[in-house]
C-alpha positions, 0 to 999 in steps of 0.5 A: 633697561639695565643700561638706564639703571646703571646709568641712573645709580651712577648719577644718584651716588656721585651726587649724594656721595659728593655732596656728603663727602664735602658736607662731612669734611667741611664739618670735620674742618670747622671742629679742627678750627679752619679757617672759612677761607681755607674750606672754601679754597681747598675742600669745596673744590676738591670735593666737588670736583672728587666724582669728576676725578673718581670718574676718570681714575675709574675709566683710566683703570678700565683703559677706557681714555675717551671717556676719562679724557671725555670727563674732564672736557665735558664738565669744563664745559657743562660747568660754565655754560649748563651749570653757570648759565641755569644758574644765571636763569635763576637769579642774575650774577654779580662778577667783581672783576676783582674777584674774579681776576686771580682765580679767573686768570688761573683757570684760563691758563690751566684750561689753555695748558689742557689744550696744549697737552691734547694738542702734542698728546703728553700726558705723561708722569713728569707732566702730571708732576708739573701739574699738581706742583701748580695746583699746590702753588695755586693753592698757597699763593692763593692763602697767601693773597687772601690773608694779606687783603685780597678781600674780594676774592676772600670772601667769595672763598668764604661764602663758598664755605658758609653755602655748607653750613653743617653742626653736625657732630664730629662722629656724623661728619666722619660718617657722611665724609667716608660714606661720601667717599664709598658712594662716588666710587661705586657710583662712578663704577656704576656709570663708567659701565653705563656708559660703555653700554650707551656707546654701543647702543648709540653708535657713538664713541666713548669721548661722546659719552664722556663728555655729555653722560659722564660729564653731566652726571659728575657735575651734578654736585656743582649743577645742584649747589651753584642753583641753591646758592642761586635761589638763596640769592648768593648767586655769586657764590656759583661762579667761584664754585666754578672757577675752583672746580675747573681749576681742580678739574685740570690740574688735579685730575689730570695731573693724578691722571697722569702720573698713576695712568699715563695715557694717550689720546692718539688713535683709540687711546690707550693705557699703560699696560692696560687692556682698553675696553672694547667699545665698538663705535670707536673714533679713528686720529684722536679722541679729541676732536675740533669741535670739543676744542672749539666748545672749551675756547667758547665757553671760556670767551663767554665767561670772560666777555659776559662777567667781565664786560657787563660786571654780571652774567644776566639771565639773557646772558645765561640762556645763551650759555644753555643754547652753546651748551645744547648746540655742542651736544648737538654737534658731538651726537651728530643731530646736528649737521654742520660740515667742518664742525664735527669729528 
């Protein structure tokens, strides 16, 4: 019972805190004066991807690498084939290639990047470095692009922004911005210690409840906004939000990962000076598994091949998103026996 109401907690304050810490700070931006393209590009992506990277900081602390490391690949998939394809069920989604070439590309090569560094196993402070320095670049080349007349990328930017339309006055957007802040912490407190239960309750490892628990309750705030937009008809205002998150997801959190906590995903993982938590149904080799490998490679072809093949992801499309999605669940929790397939 008290497994369930960690758990619980944890998925309600990482979803009321980011969705306030991005409704304070989009409201304390537009007193200052910025820019709706630059709320978009950098606030909306950082905040939603903030309980992601509380989350993993938080397990990191705790020594617990599986379900930071767990964290980061989970919501990568869940962004694309739970959050993207319920998204698509609601409402059909318009992809202009054009709009999609820069942001799409970059995330394709950050999540590329994330598969080499598991692959050697570096996580270290000069490769955590070399992360935020390309997330910053991404970042001012993408201002720069946009300003000059990359209209169609512009302006998706700048409907992510418009989805968080608040009047509120200076005092309450601080307010909801710092209590935004206070609520992902301790709700990411909460579910790490949720889920360490969870994994001596199931028999699983702790990646398996990074990337399915951790991952699905850190998505929320993406999961929730991508189908609001998606009822309102701005359904393609999801599909930048998940771009921009994913690509915070990677560079940003791992990067900041990386060089506060580096860590290793090599035997049970583990922590620079840090104790791990004793989870009894630890995997042997790696955290990572082929299965997750092979979940990131086909969530990224299926976003590439439905928006930039057909110009949109239709619900059918969306669907087997959800089924790829529920499949790898399926696979990481062993209810689903495929010889070859499974860690």
């Amino acid at each position: 019972m008290m497994m369930a109401l960690l758990i619980l907690a944890g998925f309600v304050l990482l979803f009321a805190g980011g969705e306030g810490l991005v409704r304070g700070s989009v409201g304390i931006a537009r007193r200052f004066g910025m820019s709706e393209l630059m709320i978009g590009l950098t606030l909306v992506g950082f905040g939603t991807s903030l309980p992601e990277m509380v989350t993993s900081i938080q397990a990191l602390s705790e020594g617990s690498v599986g379900m930071a490391v767990g964290n980061v690949i989970g919501s990568i998939v869940a962004n694309i084939l739970l959050v993207l394809g319920a998204a698509a069920l609601v409402a059909p989604i318009l992809c202009s290639p054009r709009a999609l070439a820069r942001d799409g590309l970059v995330m394709l090569l950050a999540v590329m990047l994330f598969a080499a560094l598991l692959w050697v196993d570096l996580f270290t402070r000069p490769v955590g470095l070399v992360m935020l320095g390309l997330l910053l670049t991404y970042l001012i080349v993408s201002v720069v692009l946009d300003r000059r007349g990359n209209g169609a990328a512009a302006e998706l930017h700048q409907a992510e922004a418009e989805e968080f339309a608040a009047d509120d006055p200076l005092w309450l957007a601080a307010l909801l911005a710092f209590g935004g802040i206070a609520a992902v912490v301790i709700g990411a407190r909460f579910l790490i210690a949720g889920g360490s239960d969870a994994a001596r309750l199931l028999g699983v490892s702790e990646t398996v409840i990074g990337i399915s628990i951790i991952a699905i309750g850190t998505s929320l705030p993406e999961l929730v906004t991508s189908l609001v937009a998606a009822r309102k008809g701005k359904a393609d205002v999801a599909l930048g939000n998940i771009l921009g998150s994913n690509i915070f997801n990677v560079l940003g959190i791992i990067g900041i990962s990386s060089i506060f906590l580096p860590f290793s995903v090599a035997g049970a993982g583990s922590v620079a000076g840090i104790t791990p938590l004793e989870v009894t149904a630890m995997q042997t080799g790696s955290l990572v598994t082929w299965t997750d490998m092979g979940a990131l490679a086909l969530a990224v072809f299926l976003l590439g091949i439905f928006a930039y093949t057909g110009r949109k992801l239709a619900r059918w499309e969306g669907a087997v998103m959800l089924t790829s999605y529920l499949v790898y669940l399926g696979l990481r929790f062993d209810l689903i026996s495929a010889i070859g397939l499974g860690g």
